[in-house]
C-alpha positions as CSV (number, residue, x, y, z in Angstrom):
1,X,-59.2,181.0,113.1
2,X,-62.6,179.6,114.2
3,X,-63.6,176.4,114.7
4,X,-66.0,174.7,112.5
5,X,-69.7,173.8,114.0
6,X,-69.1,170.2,113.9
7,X,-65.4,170.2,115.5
8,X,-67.0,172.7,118.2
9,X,-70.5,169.6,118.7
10,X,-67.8,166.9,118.7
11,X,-65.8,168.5,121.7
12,X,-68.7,169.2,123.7
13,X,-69.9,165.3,122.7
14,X,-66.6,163.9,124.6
15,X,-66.8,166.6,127.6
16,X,-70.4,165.6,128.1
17,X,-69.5,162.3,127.6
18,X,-67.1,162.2,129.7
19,X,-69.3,164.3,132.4
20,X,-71.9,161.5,132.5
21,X,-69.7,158.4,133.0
22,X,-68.5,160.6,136.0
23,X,-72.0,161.3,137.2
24,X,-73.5,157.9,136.6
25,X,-69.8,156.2,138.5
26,X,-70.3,159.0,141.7
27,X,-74.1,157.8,141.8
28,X,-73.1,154.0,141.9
29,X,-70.4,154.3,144.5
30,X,-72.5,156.3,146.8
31,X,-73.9,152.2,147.1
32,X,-71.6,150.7,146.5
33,X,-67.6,150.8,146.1
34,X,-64.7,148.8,145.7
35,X,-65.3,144.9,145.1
36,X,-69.0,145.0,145.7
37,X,-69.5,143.1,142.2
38,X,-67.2,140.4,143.3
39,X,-69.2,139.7,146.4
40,X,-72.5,140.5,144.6
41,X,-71.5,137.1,142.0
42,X,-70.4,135.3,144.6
43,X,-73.5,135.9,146.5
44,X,-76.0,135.5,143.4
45,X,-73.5,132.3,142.7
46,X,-74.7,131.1,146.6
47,X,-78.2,131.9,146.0
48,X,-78.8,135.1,147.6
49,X,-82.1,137.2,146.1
50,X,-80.9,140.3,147.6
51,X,-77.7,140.1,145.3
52,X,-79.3,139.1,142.2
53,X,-81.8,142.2,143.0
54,X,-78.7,144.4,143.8
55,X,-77.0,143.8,140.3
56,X,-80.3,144.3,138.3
57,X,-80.1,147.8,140.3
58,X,-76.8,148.0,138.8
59,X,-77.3,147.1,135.6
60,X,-80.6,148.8,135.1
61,X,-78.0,152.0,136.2
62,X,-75.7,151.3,133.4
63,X,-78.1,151.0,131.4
64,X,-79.5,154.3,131.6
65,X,-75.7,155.2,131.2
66,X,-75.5,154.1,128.2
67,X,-79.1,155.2,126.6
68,X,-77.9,158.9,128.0
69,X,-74.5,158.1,125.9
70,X,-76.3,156.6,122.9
71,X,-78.6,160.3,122.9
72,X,-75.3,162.0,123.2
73,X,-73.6,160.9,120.6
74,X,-76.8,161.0,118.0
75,X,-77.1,164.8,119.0
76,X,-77.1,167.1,116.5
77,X,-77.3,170.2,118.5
78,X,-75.3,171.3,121.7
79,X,-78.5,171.4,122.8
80,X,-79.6,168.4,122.6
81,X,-76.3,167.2,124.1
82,X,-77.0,169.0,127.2
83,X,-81.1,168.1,127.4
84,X,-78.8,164.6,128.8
85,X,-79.2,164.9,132.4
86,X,-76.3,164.1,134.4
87,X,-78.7,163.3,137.3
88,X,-79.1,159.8,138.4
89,X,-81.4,160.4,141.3
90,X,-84.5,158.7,139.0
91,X,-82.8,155.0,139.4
92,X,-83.6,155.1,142.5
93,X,-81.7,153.2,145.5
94,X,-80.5,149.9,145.3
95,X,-83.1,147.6,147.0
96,X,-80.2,146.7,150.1
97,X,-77.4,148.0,151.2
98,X,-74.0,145.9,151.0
99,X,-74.7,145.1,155.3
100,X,-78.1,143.5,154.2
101,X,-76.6,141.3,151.2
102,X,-73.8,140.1,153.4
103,X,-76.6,138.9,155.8
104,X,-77.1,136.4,153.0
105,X,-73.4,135.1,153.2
106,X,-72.8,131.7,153.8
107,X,-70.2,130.9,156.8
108,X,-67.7,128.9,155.4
């Protein structure tokens, strides 16, 4: 028995989907890892520019995520699903590393 067109689009919607969270998750944690977004409020919170530049890096990340998604899941073609790159290279780097925030900690 073969699959209708639609079942066969939806699958490859989720796998694709799922493909891209993956990709967009590796990219971020190649920056950053673990509690960075923690220490990235607290930082922002203590007045530290590089933080508050750091999570619109993030965000801005995430929000490519999620325009990528929105594409996905408007597709009609398998096709278009995969004209989605999983490729996050074009956000860039984030403007400092998690060294060069913590310069901006306060000593407490």
């Amino acid at each position: 028995m073969s699959q209708e067109p639609a079942e066969v689009l939806a699958r490859e919607k989720a796998r694709r989907i799922d493909q891209l969270w993956s990709a967009c998750d590796a990219y971020e944690r190649q920056f950053y890892s673990g509690g960075i977004h923690a220490q990235i409020l607290e930082l922002k919170l203590a007045g530290s520019q590089k933080a508050v530049r750091c999570q619109h890096w993030i965000l801005g990340l995430w929000r490519s995520y999620y325009a990528r998604k929105d594409a996905i899941v408007a597709a009609r073609t398998i096709g278009e699903v995969h004209a989605q790159s999983l490729d996050f290279r074009d956000h860039g780097q984030p403007p400092f590393s998690v060294r060069e925030m913590l310069q901006d900690a306060p000593i407490v």
